[in-house]
N, C-alpha and C positions, 0 to 999 in steps of 0.2 A: 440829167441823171435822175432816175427815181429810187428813192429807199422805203423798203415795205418791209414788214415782220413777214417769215415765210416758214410758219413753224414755231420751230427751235433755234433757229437763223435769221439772219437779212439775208435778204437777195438787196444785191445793187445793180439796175439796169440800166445800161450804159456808164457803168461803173470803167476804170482800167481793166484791161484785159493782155495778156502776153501776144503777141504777133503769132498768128496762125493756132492760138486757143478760140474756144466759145465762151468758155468761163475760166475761173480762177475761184479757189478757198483761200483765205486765209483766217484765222479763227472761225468764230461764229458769223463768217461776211462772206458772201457767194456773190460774186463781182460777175458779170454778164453782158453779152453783146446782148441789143435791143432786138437783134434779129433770132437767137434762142431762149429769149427768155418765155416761149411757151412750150421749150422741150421735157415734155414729164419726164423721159429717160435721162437726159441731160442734168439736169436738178435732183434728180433721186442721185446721183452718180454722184454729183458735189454734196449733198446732204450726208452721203457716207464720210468725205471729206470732214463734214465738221463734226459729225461722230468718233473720227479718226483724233481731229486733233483736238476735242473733248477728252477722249480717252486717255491718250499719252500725252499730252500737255506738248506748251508750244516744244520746248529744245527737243523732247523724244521724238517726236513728229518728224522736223527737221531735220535730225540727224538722222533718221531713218528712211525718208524721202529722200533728200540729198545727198546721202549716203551710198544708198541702192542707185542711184542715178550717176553716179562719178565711178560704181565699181562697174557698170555696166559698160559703161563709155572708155574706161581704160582698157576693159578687155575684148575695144575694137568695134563694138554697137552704134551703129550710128543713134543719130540725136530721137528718133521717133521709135527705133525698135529698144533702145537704153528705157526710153519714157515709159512705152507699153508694157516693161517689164520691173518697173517699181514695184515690189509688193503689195504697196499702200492702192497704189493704180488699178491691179490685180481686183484688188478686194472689192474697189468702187465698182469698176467695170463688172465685178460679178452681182454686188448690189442691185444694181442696173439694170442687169439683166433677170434677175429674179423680178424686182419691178416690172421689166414687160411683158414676162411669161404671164405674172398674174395668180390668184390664188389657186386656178385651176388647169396652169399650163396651158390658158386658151390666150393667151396674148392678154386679157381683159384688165385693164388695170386700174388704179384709183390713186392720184397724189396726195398725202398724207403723211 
């Protein structure tokens, strides 16, 4: 495992990771398989993450992630469309994609 300042954050490479994730947030710590830790989009996506749970602090996070995630799942979603549809998920994933567009919608982008 390597731990590096990355930012605002750690990244931890080959840090734990959930079975069938490439990373994991948990505070200010971006846990990572060795095999995406050179994903710009990937890391901008968890970077939202600890913007996320900067903002709302650990229990709001929490209960707002695992929240949206249990109402999803009881009203029949399975485990990957319940996930996709986290709010918090939402937002990363739009993070993400803003990062790959690029300043100019040309794809071109810069990790920072």
């Amino acid at each position: 495992m390597r731990l590096q300042r990355h930012g605002d954050h750690w990244l931890l490479v080959g840090g734990p990771v959930p079975p069938g994730s490439a990373a994991i947030t948990i505070g200010s710590v971006v846990s990572v398989r060795r095999r995406f830790a050179g994903d710009a989009r990937l890391l901008r996506h968890e970077a939202e993450h600890v913007r996320q749970w900067r903002e709302l602090g650990k229990l709001e996070f929490l209960r707002q992630y695992l929240g949206a995630y249990v109402r999803w799942r009881r009203a029949g979603f399975a485990h990957q469309a319940a996930y996709r549809m986290i709010p918090l998920e939402v937002e990363a994933e739009a993070a993400a994609e803003r990062f790959e567009a690029g300043p100019g919608g040309d794809g071109a982008h810069a990790l920072g």
